[in-house]
N, C-alpha and C positions, 0 to 999 in steps of 0.2 A: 604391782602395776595398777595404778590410776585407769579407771575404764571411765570415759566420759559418757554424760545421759547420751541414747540415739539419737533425739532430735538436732543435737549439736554435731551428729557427724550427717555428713552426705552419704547418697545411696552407694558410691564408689568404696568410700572410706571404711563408711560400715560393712561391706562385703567383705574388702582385705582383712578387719579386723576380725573378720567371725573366722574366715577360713587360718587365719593366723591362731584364732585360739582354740579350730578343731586341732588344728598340727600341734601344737602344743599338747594339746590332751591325748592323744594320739601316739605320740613318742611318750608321754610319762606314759599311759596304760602300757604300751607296748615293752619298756624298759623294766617293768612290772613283773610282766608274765615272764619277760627272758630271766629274770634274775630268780623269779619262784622255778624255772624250768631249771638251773643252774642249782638250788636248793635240792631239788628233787635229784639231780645227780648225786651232789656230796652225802646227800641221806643214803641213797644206793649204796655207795663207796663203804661209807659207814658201817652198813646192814652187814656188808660183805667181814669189815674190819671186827667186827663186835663177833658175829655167828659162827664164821667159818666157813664149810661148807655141808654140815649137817644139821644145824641146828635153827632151823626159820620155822620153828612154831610159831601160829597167827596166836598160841595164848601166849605172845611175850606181851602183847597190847594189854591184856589185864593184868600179867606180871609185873609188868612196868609199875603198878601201884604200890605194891610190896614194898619196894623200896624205902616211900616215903609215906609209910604207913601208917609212922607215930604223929605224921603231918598232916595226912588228910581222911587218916582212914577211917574214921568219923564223919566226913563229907557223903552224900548222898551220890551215888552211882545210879541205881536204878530207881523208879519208881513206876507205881501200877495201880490202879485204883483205888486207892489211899495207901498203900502196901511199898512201905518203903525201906530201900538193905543200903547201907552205907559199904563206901569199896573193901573192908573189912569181912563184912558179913556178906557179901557179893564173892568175894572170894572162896569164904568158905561153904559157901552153899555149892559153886560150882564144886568145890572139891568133894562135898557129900556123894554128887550125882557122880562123878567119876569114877571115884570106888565102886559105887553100886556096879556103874557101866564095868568096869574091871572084872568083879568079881562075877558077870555073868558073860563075861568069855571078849570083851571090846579091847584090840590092842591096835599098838600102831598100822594103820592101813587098813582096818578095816572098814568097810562102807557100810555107812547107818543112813538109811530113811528118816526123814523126819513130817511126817504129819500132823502140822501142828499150827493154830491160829494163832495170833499175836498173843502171847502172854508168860509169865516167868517161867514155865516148863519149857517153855521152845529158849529162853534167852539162857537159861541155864543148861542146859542137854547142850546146845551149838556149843555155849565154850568150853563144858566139858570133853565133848568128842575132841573137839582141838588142844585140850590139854592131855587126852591119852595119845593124840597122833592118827586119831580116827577120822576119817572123808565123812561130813555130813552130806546129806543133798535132799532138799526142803523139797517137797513134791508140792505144786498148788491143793490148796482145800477145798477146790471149784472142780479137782480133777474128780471122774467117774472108775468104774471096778477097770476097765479095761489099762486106761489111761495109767491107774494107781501099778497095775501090774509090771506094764509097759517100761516104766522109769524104775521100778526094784528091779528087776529082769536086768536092764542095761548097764546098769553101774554094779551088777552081782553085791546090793547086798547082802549082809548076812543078818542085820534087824533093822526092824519098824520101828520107830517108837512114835506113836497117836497119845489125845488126849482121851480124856470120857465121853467130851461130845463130839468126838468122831470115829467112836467104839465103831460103832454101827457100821461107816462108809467100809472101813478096815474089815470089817465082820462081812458084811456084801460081798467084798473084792475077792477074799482069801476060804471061808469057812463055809458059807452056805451053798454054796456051788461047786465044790468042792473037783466035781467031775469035769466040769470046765476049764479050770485052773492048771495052766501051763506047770511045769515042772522044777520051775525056781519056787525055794520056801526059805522063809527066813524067819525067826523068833519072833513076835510079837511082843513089845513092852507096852503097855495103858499107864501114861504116867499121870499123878497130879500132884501140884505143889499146891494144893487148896484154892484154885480157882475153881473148877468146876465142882458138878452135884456129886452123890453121894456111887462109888464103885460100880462097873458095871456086873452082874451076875451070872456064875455058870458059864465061867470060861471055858474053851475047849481050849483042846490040850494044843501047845507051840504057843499060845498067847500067858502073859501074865500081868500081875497089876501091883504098881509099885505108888508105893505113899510116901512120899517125901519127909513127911513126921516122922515116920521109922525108922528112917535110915538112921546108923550110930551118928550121935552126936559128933560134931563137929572137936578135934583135938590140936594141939600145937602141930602144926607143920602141914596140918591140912589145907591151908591159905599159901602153902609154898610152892614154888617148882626149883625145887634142886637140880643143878645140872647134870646131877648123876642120873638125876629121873626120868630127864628128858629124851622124846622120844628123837629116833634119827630121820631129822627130815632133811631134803637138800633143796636148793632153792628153784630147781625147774620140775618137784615131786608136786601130785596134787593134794594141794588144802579142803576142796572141798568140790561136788558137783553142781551146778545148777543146769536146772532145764531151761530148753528155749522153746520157740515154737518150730514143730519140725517141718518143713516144705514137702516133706515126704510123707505127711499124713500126721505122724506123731511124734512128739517132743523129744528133743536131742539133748543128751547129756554133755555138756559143758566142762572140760578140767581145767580148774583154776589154777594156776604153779601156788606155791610158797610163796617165790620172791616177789612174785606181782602182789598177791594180799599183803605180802607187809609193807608195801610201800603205799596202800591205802593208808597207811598210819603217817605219811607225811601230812602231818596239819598244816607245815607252811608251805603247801604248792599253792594254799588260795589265800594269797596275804590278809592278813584281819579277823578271818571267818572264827579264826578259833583261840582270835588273842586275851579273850577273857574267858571264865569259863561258861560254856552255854550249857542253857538246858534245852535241849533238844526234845520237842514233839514229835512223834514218829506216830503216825496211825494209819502207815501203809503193811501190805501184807508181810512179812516178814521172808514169805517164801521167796518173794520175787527177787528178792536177792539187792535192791534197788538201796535201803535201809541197812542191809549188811557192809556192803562195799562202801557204800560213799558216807555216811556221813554219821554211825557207829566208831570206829574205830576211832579217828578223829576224837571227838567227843573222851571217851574213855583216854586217850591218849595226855589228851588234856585237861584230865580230874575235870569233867564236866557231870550232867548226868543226862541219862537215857530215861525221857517224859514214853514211857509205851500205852498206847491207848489199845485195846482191842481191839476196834476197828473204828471205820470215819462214820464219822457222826454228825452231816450237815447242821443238825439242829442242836448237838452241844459241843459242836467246836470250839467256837468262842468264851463258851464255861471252863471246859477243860483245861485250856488257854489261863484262865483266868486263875480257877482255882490250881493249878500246877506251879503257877508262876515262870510257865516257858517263856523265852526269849528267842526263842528261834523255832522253826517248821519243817518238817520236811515235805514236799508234796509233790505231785503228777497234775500237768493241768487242768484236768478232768474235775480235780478236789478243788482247787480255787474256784472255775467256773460257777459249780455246784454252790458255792457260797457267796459269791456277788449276785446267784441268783433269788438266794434265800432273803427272805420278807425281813425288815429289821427284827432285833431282838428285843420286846420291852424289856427284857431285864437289865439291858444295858442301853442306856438310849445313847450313849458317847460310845461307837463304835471303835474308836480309836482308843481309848482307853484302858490297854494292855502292853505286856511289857514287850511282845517279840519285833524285833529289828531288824530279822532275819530270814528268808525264805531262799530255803534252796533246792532245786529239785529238776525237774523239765517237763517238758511239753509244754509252755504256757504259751496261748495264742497272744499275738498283742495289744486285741481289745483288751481281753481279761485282766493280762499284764495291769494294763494303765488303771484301770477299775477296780484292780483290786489294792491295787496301791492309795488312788485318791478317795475308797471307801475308807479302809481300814486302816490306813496309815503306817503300811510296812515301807521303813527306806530303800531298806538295801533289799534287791532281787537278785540273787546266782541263780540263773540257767546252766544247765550242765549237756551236754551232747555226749554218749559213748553207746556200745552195746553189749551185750555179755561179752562177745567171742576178741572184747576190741585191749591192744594195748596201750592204748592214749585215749584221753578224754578231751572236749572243750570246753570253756565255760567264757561267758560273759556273763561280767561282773557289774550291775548299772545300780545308780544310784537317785537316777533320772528317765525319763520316758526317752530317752535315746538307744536306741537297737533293740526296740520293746520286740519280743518275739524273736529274736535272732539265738541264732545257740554260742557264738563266737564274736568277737572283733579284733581282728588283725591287722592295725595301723601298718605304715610303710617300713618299721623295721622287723617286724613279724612276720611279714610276706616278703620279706627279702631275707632276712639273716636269722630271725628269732625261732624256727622249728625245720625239724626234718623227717618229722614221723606221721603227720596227716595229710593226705591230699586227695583233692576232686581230679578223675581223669575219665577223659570222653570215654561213653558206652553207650550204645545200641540196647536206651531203655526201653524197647519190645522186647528183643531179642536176650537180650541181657549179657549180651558179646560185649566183653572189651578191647574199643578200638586200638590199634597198636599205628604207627607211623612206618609206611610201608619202604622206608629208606633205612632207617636206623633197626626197625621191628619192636620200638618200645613204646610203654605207653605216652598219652598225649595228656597234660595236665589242661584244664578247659578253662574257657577266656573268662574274663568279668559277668555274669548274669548265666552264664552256661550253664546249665543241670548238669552232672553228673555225679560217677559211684564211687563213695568214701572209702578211700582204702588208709590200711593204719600199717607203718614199718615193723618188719618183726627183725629185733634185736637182741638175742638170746645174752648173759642168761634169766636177765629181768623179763625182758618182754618177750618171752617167747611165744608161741602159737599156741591158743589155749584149744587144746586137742578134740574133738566129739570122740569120746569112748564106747566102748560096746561093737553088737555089729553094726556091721557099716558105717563105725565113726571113721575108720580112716580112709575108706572113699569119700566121705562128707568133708573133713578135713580139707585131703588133697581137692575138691573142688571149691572150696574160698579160698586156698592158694596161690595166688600171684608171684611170678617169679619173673628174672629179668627185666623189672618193672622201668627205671630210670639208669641201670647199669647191671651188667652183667652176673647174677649171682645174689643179686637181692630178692628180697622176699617182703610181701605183702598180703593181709589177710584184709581179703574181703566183706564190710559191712553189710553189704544188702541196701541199702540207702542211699535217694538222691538229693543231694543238696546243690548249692549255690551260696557263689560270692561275689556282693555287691561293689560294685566302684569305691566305695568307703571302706571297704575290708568285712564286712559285716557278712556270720555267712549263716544263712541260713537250711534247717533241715524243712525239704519238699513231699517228700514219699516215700514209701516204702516199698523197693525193686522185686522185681519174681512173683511169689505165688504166696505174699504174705503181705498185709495192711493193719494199719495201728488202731484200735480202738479203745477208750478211754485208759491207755496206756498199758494197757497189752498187744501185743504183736499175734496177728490171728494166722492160723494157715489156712488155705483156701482149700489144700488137700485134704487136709483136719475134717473139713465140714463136709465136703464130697463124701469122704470114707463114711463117715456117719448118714449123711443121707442116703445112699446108696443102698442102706443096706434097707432100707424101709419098704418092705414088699408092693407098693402100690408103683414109686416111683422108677421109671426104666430108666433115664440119663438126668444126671445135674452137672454142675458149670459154676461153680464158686468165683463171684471177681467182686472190686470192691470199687463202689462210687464215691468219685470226689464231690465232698459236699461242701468247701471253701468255698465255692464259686456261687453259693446261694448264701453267704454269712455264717456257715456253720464252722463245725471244728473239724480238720482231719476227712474221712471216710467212712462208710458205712455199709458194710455187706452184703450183699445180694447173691439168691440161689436161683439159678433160668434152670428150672427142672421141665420134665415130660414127664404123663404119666402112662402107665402100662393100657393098652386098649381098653382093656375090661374093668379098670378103674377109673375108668371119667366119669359115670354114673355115682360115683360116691365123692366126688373131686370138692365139692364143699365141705362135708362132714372130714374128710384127710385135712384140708387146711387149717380147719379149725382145731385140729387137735395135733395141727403139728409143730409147734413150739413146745409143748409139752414132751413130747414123743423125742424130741431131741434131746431133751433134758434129761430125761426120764429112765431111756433106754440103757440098754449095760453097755452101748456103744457109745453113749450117751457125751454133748460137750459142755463144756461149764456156758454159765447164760451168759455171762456176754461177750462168747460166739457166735451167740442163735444170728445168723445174718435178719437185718430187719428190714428187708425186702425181697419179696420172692419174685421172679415173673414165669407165669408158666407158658411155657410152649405149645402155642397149638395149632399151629401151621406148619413150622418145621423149616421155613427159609431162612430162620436165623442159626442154624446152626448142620454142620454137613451132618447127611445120615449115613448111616452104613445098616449091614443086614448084623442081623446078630441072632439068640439061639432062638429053635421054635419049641413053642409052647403049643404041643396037641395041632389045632391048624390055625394058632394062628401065628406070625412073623413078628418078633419084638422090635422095633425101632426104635436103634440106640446109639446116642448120639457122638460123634468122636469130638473130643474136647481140645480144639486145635488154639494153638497163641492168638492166631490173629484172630479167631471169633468169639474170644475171651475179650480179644481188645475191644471189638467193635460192638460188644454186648457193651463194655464201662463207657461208652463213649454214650449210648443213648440215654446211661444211668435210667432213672423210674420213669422214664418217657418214650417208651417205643414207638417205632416209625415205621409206617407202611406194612404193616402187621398184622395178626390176629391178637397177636401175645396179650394177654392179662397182670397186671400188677396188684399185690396186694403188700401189706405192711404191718408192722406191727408199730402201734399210735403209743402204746402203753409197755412195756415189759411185761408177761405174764398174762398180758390181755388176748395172744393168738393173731391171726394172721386175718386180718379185714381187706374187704378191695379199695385201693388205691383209688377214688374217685378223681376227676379234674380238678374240683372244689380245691381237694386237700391236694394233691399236687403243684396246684397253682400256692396253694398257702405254703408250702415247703419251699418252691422257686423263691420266695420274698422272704425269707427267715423268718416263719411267723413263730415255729413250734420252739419247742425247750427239745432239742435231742441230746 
């Protein structure tokens, strides 16, 4: 079609035309997604036709390469800081570490720990557990002794495996405190594949230290998975654990089925993404599970290779990039921000002059979005929307600064015909009730621009409800449960998240519901942080809630603790705030940093929050404060500007810098977006 210059159409003609060729784009995207949704079934079907119902190893993704081994196995699979294994020798390195893991007692179903920073020990251990039939579950590296226990404890398992530089945290948690130490114990492995320094020394007994050099060399058949070998897994058995953030103070264990991880390995649910072979950047944490699920298997599926960085590197991204020769990224929006805000590079004065085309990931604001695009010159932007516990994902796919920020778009046949597994339905986001329609008693799906809470269809035996294990995982469980939702006998798991969908189909993610808020793409609990602060002897009641900071140009939310302190310690109430970032860090209670909420406001009047009588200490009476929903709300609503008050705010300007008092000055400069947070 012939599009004539604007100035030859009128402002009538021109309208018709544009909105004629949003519908137009609109039905193609849309006929897009239905037909990748339709792919993603026949792949199902498949899984089932191929497996059985025993045999859904997530190592069929690296077996897959066997096959055509004489064809590619020479191609580059992984690579690590200059350290690179073609799918060949990738396989066979996995199958070293699995022998080992066998022959010191790892069989199908067993649960292994994994403590480990981005690097070939963690990429090799993960697919080897999944080639004996073994549950990994990546504990974060931020976590503290308490925390590290909490997640071995829950999933029972029966070993650790850390690298050399995080001997120590492991050695904190388990060995030096030994009288503290709850009653689960599991083997200790210290692995390295030659990334790290030199052994740790004078190991105590349940720990041991394994060297990847030593293991017997690699032999014929050690790059195989014979089906006799394989272990018996069934499609709604768990693959693997991941933690969440737990609402209940501490982190919830996640079971991931079988059948859902292999269908991670549909490369064509996102048309294109993976129709050449990428090399894929990854230098997000491995634990988080972000990097496993979405956009690994893929990759490997498609004889691509896995770019692994140790960690992000604002200042040698774009080296990395370069010398790697990636073509694609994976990120959290936090990591782009971080880089449109970084100072040019002299060593590169053409920004744009690298090869990746591709970025996919989420949370990207839609400043950023567009800035980082017309900085650096990435075409194609995938947004992705999902959350551990979810069985469907969204993605908007642009190519253009149209739906910059949005997590989805669903033209008129999407929202009418094209899904049946996501939807936004009214809730009582205080209360976090969901509303039901008091004629039918179901739920009420929400209009055009309406906020409400994302629930995703459970569909067994793929999608079924990915369980919280341990105790009290199946009370957790049963309360993100949804049933009877649109018809009698269905079932819906609850995200925790409030979103919206615009009159264009465009839907966007708003917040984060309950007693948990996002920060630089971690999910915080606000119980998490109370439990920690609570215990710090000066302070008598805290109040975890988190302030929106969109509304001043920023990204997301930012933590805030409203504490009181104990009578007898307001005479030291300067010297406690300044050493209490540290102290939260620090402690054996202790939370990874960026949890530290980074604004406190102390209470010193007490109208902000009901009191109650609580124990006494000698003579005098503690007042402690009951932590009720609505003065939780009515704390986020004043965010760092208390009214009619005594309260004091203070902040943390810097990470690591401690807690200063919030003057006007600097309040008023945070109202106008002046800072970098």
């Amino acid at each position: 079609m012939d599009v004539l210059p604007n100035a030859l159409l009128g402002g009538a003609a021109l309208t018709a035309l544009s909105m004629y060729l949003d519908a137009k784009f609109s039905v193609s995207k849309d006929l897009a997604q239905i037909r990748g949704a339709r792919k993603g079934q026949e792949f199902s079907k498949g899984l089932f036709e191929k497996h059985g119902q025993d045999d859904w190893s997530f190592y069929h993704i690296v077996h897959a390469s066997h096959a055509v081994r004489a064809t590619i196995g020479s191609d580059e699979a992984l690579q690590f800081e200059g350290r690179s294994w073609s799918y060949n020798e990738f396989r066979q390195e996995i199958g070293r570490v699995a022998e080992a893991l066998a022959n010191a007692g790892v069989t199908n179903r067993t649960a292994v720990c994994l403590f480990m920073d981005n690097s070939p020990e963690f990429i090799f251990t993960w697919w080897a557990l999944f080639k004996l039939g073994a549950i990994p579950a990546p504990i974060n590296t931020k976590f503290k002794a308490e925390h590290i226990r909490h997640c071995a404890s829950l999933c029972e398992s029966s070993f650790l495996i850390c690298t050399t530089e995080l001997w120590g945290v492991i050695r904190e948690a388990y060995y030096d405190c030994q009288d503290s130490v709850p009653g689960h114990r599991q083997t200790t492995i210290i692995y390295d594949a030659g990334t790290y320094a030199s052994p740790p020394e004078s190991l105590p007994d349940g720990a041991v230290f394994w060297e990847h050099e030593k293991f017997p060399p690699a032999k014929p058949g050690t790059d195989d998975y014979p089906k006799s070998q394989r272990p018996k897994i069934g499609p709604t058995m768990p693959v693997q654990y991941l933690f969440t953030s737990g609402t209940t103070g501490l982190p919830k264990a996640v079971c991931y089925p079988a059948g859902y991880c292999a269908m991670l390995a549909n490369h064509g649910r996102w048309p294109g993404m993976y129709d050449i072979r990428r090399r894929f950047y990854i230098c997000l944490p491995m634990f988080h599970g972000t990097a496993q699920v979405a956009a690994m298997p893929a990759v490997l599926m498609t004889f691509g290779t896995v770019i692994l960085a140790r960690r992000f590197s604002r200042r040698e991204f774009w080296a990395d990039i370069r010398k790697s020769n990636a073509n694609a990224i994976l990120y959290i929006g936090e990591m782009l921000r971080y880089l449109i805000q970084s100072p040019p590079d002299p060593r590169f004065p053409d920004e744009k002059d690298h090869d990746v085309t591709l970025a996919f990931g989420l949370g990207l604001a839609p400043t950023v979005w567009k800035a980082f695009r017309e900085r650096f010159g990435v075409d194609w932007i995938v947004e992705y929307y999902s959350a551990t516990e979810a069985t469907t994902s969204l993605v908007n796919s642009t190519r253009n600064n149209a739906g910059n920020g949005k997590v989805a778009h669903w033209g008129p046949l999407m929202r009418r015909f094209g899904q049946d597994t996501f939807y936004l339905v009214k809730a009582d986001l205080v209360s976090g009730e969901i509303l039901r329609d008091p004629k039918t008693g179901f739920c009420i799906p929400t209009k055009t621009d309406e906020l409400g809470e994302a629930i995703c269809r459970i569909n067994p035996p793929i999608q079924r409800k990915h369980n919280y294990v341990g105790d009290g995982g199946a009370e957790a469980t049963e309360k993100k449960t949804l049933r009877d939702v649109f018809s009698k006998g269905d079932e819906f798991f609850r995200l925790g998240d409030a979103l919206f969908m615009d009159a264009d189909g465009y839907i966007s993610f708003s917040d984060r519901l309950g007693d948990t808020y996002r920060v630089k793409g971690h999910n915080i609990s606000t119980t998490e942080i109370e439990n920690c602060l609570s215990r710090h002897p000066d302070i008598a009641s805290v109040n975890v809630y988190a302030i929106p900071m969109n509304q001043y140009g920023y990204e997301g939310q930012l933590g805030c603790a409203a504490i009181e302190f104990h009578a007898s310690s307001w005479d030291r109430a300067d010297k406690i705030l300044g050493e209490l970032e540290h102290w939260m860090i620090s402690s054996e209670h202790g939370i990874p940093g960026y949890a530290i909420p980074r604004f406190l406001r102390i209470i010193r009047d007490g109208a902000n929050v009901a009191l109650d009588q609580g124990p006494s200490h000698g003579n005098e009476t503690e007042r402690v404060s009951t932590i009720m929903k609505k003065v939780k709300v009515g704390l986020r609503k004043e965010g760092f500007s208390p009214v009619g008050c005594e309260d004091q705010m203070y902040w943390i300007e810097k990470e690591g810098s401690g807690y200063v008092p919030l003057v006007e000055d600097t309040a008023q400069s945070l109202r106008t977006g002046q800072f970098r947070l």
